[in-house]
KEMIGU-622653 format. One record per residue (C-alpha): residue in three letters; residue number from 1; x, y, z. Coordinates in pm, whole numbers. Layout:
# residues N
@rest: ALA; nr: NUM; u: X; v: Y; w: Z
...
# end
This chain:
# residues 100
@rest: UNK; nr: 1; u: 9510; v: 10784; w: 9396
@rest: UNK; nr: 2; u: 9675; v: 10472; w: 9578
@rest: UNK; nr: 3; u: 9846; v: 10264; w: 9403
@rest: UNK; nr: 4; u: 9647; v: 9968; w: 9545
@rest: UNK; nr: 5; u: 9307; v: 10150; w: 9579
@rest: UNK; nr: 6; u: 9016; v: 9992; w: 9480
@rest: UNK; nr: 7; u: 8633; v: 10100; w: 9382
@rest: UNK; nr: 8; u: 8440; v: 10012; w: 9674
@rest: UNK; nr: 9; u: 8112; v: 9866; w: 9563
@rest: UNK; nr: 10; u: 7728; v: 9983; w: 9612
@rest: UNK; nr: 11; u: 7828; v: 10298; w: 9589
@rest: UNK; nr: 12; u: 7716; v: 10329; w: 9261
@rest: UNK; nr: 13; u: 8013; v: 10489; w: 9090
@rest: UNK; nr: 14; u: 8029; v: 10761; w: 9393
@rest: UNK; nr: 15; u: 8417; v: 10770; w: 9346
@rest: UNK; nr: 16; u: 8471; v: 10602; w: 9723
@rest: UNK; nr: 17; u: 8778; v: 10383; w: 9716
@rest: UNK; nr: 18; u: 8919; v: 10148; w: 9909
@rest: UNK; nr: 19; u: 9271; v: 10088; w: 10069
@rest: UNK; nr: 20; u: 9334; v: 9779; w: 10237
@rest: UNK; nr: 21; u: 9638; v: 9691; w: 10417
@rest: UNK; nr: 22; u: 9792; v: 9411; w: 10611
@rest: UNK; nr: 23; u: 9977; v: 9466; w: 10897
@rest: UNK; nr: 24; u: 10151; v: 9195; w: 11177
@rest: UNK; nr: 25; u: 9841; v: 8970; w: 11122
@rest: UNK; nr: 26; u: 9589; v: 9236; w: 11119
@rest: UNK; nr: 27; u: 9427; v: 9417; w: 10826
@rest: UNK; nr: 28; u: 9336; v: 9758; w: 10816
@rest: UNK; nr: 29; u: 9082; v: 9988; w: 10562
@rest: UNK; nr: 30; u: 9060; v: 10297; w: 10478
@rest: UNK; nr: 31; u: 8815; v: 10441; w: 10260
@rest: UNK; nr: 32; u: 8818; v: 10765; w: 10087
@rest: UNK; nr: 33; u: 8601; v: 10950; w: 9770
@rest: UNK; nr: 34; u: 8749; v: 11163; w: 9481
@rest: UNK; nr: 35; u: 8432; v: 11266; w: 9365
@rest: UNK; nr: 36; u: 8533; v: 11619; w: 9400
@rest: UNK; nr: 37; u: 8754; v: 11780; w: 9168
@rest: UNK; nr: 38; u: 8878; v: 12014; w: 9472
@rest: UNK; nr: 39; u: 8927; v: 11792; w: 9766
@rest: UNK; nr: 40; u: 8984; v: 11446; w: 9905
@rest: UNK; nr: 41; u: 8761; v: 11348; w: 10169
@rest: UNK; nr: 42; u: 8866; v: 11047; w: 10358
@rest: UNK; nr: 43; u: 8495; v: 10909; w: 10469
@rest: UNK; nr: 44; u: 8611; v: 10559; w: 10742
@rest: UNK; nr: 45; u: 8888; v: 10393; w: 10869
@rest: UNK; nr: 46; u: 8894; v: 10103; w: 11035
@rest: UNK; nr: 47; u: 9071; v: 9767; w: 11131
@rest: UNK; nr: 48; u: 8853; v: 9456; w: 10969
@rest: UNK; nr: 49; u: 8749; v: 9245; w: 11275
@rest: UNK; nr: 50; u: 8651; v: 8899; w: 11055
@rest: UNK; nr: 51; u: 8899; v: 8702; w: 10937
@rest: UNK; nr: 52; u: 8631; v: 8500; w: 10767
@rest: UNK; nr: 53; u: 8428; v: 8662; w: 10556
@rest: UNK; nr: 54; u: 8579; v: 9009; w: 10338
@rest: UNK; nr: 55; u: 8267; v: 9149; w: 10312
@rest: UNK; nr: 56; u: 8236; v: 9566; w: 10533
@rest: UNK; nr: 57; u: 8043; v: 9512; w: 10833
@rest: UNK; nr: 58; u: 7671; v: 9695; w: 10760
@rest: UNK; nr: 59; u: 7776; v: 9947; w: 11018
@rest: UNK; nr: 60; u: 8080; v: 10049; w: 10860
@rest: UNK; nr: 61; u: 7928; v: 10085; w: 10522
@rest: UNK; nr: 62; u: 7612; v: 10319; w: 10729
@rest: UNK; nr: 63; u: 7910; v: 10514; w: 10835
@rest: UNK; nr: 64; u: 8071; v: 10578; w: 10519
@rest: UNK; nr: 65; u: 7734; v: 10630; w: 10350
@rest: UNK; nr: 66; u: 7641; v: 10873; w: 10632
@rest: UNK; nr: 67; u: 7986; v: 11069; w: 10599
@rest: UNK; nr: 68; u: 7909; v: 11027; w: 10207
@rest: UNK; nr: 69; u: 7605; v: 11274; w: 10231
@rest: UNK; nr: 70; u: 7784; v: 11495; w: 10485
@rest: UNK; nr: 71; u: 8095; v: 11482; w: 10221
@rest: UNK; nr: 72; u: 7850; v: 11621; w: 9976
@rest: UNK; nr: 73; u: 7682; v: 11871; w: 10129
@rest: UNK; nr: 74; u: 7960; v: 12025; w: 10311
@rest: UNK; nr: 75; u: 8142; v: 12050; w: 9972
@rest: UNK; nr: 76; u: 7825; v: 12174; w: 9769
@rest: UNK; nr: 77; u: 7800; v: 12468; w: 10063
@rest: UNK; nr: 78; u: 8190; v: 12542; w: 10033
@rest: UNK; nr: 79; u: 8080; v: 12564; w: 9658
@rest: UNK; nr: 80; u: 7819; v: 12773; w: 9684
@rest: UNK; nr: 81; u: 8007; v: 13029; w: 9921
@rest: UNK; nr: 82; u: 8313; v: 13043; w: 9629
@rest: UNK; nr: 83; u: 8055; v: 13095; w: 9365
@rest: UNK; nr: 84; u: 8094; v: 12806; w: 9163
@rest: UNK; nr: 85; u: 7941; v: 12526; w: 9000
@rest: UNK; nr: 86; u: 8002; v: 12165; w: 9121
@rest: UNK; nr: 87; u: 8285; v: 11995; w: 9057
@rest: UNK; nr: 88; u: 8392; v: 12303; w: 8827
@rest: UNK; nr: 89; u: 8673; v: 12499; w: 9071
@rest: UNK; nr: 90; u: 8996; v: 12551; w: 8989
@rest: UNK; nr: 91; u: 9273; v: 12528; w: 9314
@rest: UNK; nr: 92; u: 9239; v: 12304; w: 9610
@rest: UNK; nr: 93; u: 9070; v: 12350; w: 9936
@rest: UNK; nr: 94; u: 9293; v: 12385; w: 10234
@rest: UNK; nr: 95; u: 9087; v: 12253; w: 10467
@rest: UNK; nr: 96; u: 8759; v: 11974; w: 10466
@rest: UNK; nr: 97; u: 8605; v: 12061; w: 10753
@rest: UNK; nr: 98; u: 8535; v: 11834; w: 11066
@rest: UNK; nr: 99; u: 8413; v: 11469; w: 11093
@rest: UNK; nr: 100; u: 8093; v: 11403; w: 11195
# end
């Protein structure tokens, strides 16, 4: 985990973090989950457009919920094709598959 990651709320304790980073007067997010023992899926990244309010725009946080799902499913399928249980495999996953 990043050092300076943080639990990104309203996810209800999906494991999706939050890195946030600063960078010649800009400020840039990334968001990732670690929900799954075998892989790291990074779910949005984006450079914050407000310098007003630090609130996620609603369409960023449809897009990480959206990739969210797709996180879940495509890693319950790669589960299911290994013969396991979730969240139970031992070894990593070489690849996560493509973004949606």
């Amino acid at each position: 985990m990043h050092i300076d990651a943080k639990v990104m709320q309203g996810f209800g304790g999906a494991g999706v973090l939050e890195v946030v980073e600063n960078f010649m007067g800009d400020t840039y997010r990334a968001v990732y989950t670690v929900k799954f023992e075998e892989a790291v899926y990074v779910l949005h990244s984006f450079q914050k457009k407000s310098k007003k309010n630090d609130e996620t725009p609603r369409q960023d946080v449809e897009t990480i919920k959206r990739r969210l799902r797709w996180a879940q499913a495509e890693h319950d399928a790669w589960m299911k094709e290994q013969g396991r249980k979730n969240g139970h495999a031992k070894g990593r996953r070489g690849d996560t598959g493509a973004t949606p």
